[in-house]
C-alpha positions in Angstrom: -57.4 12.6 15.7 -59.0 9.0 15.6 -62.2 8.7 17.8 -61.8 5.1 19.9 -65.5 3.5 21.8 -64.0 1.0 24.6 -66.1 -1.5 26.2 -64.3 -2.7 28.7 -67.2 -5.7 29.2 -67.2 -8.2 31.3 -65.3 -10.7 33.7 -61.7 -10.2 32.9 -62.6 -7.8 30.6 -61.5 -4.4 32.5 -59.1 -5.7 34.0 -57.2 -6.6 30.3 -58.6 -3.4 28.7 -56.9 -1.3 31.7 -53.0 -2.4 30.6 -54.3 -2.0 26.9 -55.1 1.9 27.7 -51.8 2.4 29.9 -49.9 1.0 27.1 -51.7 2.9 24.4 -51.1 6.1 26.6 -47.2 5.3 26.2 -47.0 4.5 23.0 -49.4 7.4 21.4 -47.4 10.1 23.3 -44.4 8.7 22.0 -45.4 8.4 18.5 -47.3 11.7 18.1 -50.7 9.9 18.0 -53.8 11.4 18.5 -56.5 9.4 19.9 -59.9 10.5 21.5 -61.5 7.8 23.7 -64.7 7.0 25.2 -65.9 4.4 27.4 -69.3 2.5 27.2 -70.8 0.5 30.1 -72.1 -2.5 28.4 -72.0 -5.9 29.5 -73.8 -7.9 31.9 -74.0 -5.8 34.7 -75.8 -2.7 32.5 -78.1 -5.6 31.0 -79.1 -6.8 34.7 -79.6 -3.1 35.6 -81.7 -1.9 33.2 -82.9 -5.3 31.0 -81.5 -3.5 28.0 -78.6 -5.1 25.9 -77.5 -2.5 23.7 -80.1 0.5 22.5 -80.1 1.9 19.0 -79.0 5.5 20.7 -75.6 3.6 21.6 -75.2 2.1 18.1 -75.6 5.6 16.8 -73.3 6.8 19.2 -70.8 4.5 18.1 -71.6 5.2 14.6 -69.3 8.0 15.5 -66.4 6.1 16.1 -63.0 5.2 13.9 -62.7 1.9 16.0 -63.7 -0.1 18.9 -61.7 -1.6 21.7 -63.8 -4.5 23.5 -62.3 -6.5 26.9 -64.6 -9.3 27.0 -68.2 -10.5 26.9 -70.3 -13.5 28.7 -71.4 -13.8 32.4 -72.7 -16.8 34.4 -75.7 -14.5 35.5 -77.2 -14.0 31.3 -78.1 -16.7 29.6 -75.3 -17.5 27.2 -75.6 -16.0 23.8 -78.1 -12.8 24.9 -74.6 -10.7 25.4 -72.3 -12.2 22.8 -75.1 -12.3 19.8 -76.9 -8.6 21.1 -74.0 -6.4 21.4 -70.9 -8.7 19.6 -72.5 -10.0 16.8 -74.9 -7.1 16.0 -71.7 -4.8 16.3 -70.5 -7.2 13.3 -72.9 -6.9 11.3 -74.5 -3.4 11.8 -71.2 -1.9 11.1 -70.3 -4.8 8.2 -67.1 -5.7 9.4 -66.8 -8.5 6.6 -63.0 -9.1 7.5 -61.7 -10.8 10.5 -58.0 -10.5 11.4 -56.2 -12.9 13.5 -52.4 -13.2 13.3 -50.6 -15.9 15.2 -46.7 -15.4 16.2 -44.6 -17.4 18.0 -43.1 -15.4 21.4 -39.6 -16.7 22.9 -39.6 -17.3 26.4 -43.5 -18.4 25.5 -44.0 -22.2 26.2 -45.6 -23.4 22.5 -47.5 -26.9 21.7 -45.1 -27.1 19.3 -42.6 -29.2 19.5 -39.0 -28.0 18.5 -40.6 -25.3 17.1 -39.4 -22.5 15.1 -39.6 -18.7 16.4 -40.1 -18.1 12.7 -43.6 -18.4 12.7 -45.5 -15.3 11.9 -48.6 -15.5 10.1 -51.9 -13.7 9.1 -55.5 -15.4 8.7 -58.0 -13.1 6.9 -61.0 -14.6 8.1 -64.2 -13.7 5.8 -66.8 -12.8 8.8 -70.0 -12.2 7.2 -70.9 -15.1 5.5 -70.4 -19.0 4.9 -72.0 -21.1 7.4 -72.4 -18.5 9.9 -75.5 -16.5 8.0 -77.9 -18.0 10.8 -80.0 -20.1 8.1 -80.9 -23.1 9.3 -83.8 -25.1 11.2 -85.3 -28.9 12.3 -88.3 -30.9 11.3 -90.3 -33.7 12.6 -93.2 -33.0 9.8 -93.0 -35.5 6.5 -94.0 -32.5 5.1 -92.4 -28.3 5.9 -92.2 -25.4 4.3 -90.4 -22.2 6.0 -89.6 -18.9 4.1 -85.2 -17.9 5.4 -84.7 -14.3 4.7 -80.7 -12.8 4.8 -79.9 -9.6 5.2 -77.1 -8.2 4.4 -75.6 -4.2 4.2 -74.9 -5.0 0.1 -77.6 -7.5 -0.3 -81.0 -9.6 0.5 -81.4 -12.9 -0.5 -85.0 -15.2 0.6 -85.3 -18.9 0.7 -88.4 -21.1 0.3 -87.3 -24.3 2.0 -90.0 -27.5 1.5 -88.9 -30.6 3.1 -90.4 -33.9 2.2 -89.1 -36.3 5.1 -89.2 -40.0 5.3 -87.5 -42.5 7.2 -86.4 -40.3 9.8 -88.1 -38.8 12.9 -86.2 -35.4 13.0 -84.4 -33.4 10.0 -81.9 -30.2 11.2 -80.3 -28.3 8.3 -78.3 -25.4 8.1 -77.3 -23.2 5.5 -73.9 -22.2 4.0 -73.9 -18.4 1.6 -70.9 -17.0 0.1 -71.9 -14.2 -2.8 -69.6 -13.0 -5.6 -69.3 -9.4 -3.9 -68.6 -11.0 -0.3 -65.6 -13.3 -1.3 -64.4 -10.5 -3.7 -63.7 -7.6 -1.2 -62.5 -10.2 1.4 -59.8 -10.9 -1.7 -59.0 -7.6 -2.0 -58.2 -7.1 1.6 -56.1 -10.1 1.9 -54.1 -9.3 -1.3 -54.0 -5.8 -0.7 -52.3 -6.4 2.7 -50.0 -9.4 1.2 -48.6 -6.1 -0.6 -48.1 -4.3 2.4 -46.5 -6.4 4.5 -44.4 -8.1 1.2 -45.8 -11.7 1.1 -45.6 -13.0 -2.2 -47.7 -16.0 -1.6 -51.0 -16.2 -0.3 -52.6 -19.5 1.0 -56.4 -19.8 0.2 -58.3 -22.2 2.9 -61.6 -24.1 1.6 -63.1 -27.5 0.8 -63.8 -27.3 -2.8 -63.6 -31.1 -3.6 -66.9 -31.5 -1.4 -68.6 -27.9 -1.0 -68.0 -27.5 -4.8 -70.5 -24.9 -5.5 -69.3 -22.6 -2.3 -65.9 -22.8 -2.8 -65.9 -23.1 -6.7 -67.1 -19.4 -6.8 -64.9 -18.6 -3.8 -61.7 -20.1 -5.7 -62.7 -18.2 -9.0 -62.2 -14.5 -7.0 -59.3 -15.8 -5.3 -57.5 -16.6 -8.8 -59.0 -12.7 -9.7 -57.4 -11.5 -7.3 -54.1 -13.0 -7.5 -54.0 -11.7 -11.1 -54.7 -8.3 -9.9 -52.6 -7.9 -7.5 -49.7 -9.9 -9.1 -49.2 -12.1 -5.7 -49.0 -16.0 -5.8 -51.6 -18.0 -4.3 -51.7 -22.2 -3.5 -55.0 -23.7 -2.7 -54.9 -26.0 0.2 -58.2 -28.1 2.1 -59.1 -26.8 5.3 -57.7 -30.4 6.9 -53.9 -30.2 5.6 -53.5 -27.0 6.2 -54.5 -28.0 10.1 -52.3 -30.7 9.7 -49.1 -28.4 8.0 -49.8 -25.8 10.7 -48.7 -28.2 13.4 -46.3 -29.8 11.1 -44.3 -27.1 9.3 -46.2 -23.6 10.6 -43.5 -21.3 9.6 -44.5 -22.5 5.3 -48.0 -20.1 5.9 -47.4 -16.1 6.2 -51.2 -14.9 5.1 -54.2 -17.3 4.3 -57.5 -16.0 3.6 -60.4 -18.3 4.5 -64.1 -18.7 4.7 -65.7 -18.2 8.4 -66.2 -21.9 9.2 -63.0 -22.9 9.0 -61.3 -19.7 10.2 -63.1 -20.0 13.1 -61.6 -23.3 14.0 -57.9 -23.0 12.3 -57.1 -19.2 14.2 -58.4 -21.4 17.5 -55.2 -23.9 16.3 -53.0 -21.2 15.9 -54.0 -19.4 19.5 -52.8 -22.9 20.9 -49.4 -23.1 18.9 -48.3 -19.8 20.2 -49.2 -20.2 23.8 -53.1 -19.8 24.4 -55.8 -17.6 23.9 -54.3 -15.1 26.4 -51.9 -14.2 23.3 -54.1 -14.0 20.4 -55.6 -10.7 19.2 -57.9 -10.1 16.7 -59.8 -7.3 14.4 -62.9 -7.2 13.2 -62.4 -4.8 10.3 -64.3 -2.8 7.9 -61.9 -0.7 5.7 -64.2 1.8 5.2 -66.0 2.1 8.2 -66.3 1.2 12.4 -63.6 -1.8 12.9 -63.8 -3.4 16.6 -60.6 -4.9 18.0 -60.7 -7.3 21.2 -58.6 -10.5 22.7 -59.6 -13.6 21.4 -60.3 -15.0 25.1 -63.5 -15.3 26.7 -64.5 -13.3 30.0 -63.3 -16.2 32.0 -65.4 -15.0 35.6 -63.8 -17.7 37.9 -60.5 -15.3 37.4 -61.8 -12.0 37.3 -60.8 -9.8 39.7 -57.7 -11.7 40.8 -55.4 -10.4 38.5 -54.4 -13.6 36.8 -55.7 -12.9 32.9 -53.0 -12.5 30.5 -53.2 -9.2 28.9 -51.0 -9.5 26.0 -53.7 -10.2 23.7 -55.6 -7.1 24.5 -52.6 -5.0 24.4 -51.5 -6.5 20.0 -55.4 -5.9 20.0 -54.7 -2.3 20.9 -51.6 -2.5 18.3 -53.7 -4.0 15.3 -55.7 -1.2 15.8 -53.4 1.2 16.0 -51.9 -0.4 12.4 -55.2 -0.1 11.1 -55.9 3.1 11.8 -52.7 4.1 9.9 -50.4 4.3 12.9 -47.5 1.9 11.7 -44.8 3.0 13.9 -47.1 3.0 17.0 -48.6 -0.6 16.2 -44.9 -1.6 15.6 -43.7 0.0 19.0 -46.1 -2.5 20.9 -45.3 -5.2 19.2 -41.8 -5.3 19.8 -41.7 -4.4 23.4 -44.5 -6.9 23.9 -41.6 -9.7 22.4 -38.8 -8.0 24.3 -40.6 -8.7 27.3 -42.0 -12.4 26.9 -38.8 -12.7 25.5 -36.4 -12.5 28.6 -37.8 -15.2 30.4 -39.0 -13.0 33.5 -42.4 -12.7 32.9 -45.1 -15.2 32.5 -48.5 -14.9 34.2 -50.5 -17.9 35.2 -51.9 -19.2 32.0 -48.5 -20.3 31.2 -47.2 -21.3 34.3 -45.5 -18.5 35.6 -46.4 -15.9 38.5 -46.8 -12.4 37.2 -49.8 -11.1 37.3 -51.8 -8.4 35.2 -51.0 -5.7 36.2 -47.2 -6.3 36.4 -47.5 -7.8 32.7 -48.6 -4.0 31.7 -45.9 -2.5 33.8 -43.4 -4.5 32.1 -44.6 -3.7 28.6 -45.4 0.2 29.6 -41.3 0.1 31.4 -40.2 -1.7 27.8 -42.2 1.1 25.3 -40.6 4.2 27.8 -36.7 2.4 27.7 -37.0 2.6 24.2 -38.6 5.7 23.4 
């Protein structure tokens, strides 16, 4: 039995959460899975309610948990960031989910950027989410002369910095801060290469920018060449910009790169946009030995909520890389298939890619593929 917190969230949110839980019902009573779920009402509308974002009696709450399933977050009525930095972003960190997951396939009967494409493309970004540029370090200065203490905190580690500035020449100074530590690139490493096992890729692509970030991305390189030895797998270093550039040339070359948060961020945005949109793209944000939280990589998108046009797909492989997280294999596999058997026959396409079928009928399909099959 595997304890599951959903927050179904906001805009579009329930509405893709919804098909994820009907297809998860399928799936889990077909494959013997166990799963014990619980919903949360946080979002906008509990924030307007009761001015709290999230209270430290639900974080402990969810501190019970094996994983989290989340629809959505962002409203027009909250100022933007007070949701997606108080409940997202505090789940990241509280529960140190240092890896994040993002694969990117190709769907036939899925219109792709690409052009002549091949169906062939399948690949995994391990996405180091902890650290890099996105520590939060940073400020401005108008003053010829500023001092300001940082402080970063960390579940492993603290680290302070004393900042003095001496500006000339220049009315305004903003800086910003880039961390990677020894222990943070190592156990990012040892997921990445310890899934290349699982899933039998013998060559693993490293993402950086060593020839300008040396320092950064010198120490990141040196635990990716440790763990290649360890784990006996290949690796090739490539700059962030050519492997952008190979991903729209020749995507099908990649099967698992591991990368630092900035460019992650930006290169899984790419690969959303290669297979189809965001309304296809998945994503985990994983601690191995703790709470992971799974959700679609789209936003809340209010103008559609309600009208049943989102695309649910990515919420439902959200639903399956959990499932293949938590251990469930055959389950996660299930999903995954009937999700392709279904974009693949051409008959349904909802409105983000120019078809009619709407949310609803998109979970129907994959719920009628999973029962055919079972």
């Amino acid at each position: 039995m595997h304890r599951v917190a959903v927050i179904p969230g906001d805009g579009i949110g329930p509405e893709v959460v919804e098909q994820a839980r009907r297809v998860l019902d399928v799936v889990t009573e077909r494959c013997g899975v166990s799963l014990d779920f619980e919903e949360f009402d946080l979002g906008a509308a509990h924030y307007l309610e009761t001015g709290e974002v999230i209270s430290d009696e639900t974080i402990g709450r969810l501190e019970g948990k094996d994983a989290i399933l989340l629809g959505a977050l962002g409203d027009p009525r909250v100022r933007p960031g007070v949701l997606e930095k108080g409940i997202l972003l505090r789940l990241r960190f509280h529960f140190d989910e240092y890896v994040n997951l993002r694969p990117v396939t190709l769907y036939d009967g899925i219109p792709s950027a690409l052009a002549g494409d091949s169906r062939a493309v399948n690949m995994r970004f391990v996405r180091e989410n902890t650290e890099d540029f996105y520590v939060g370090l940073g400020g401005r200065t108008t003053q010829r002369s500023s001092e300001e203490e940082l402080l970063l905190k960390r579940t492993a580690y603290e680290a302070k910095f004393d900042v003095g500035i001496e500006l000339e020449g220049s009315e305004e100074l903003a800086y910003q801060i880039g961390v990677i530590t020894r222990g943070g690139a190592r156990r990012v490493m040892d997921y990445a290469f310890s899934l290349a096992r699982s899933k039998g890729v013998d060559l693993v692509t490293s993402v950086d920018k060593a020839n300008v970030l040396t320092e950064m991305y010198g120490l990141w390189r040196e635990e990716v060449l440790a763990a290649s030895t360890k784990y006996g797998i290949d690796v090739e270093f490539q700059y962030v910009d050519a492997v952008a550039l190979h991903m729209v040339r020749a995507p099908a070359r990649f099967k698992l790169l591991v990368t630092p948060n900035l460019f992650g961020d930006i290169l899984t945005d790419l690969g959303a946009a290669l297979q189809g949109g965001l309304g296809f793209a998945p994503s985990g944000n994983i601690n191995p030995e703790g709470v992971s939280m799974f959700e679609p990589v789209h936003g809340s998108a209010p103008d559609i909520a309600g009208l049943g046009l989102a695309n649910p797909v990515g919420a439902v492989l959200s639903s399956a890389l959990m499932l293949d997280t938590l251990g469930y294999e055959e389950a996660a596999d299930a999903i995954e298939q009937a999700t392709r058997a279904v974009l693949g026959d051409g008959k349904h396409r909802t409105p983000d890619t120019g078809g009619t079928t709407s949310t609803t009928q998109m979970g129907d399909a994959i719920v009628a593929r999973l029962r055919e099959t079972g």
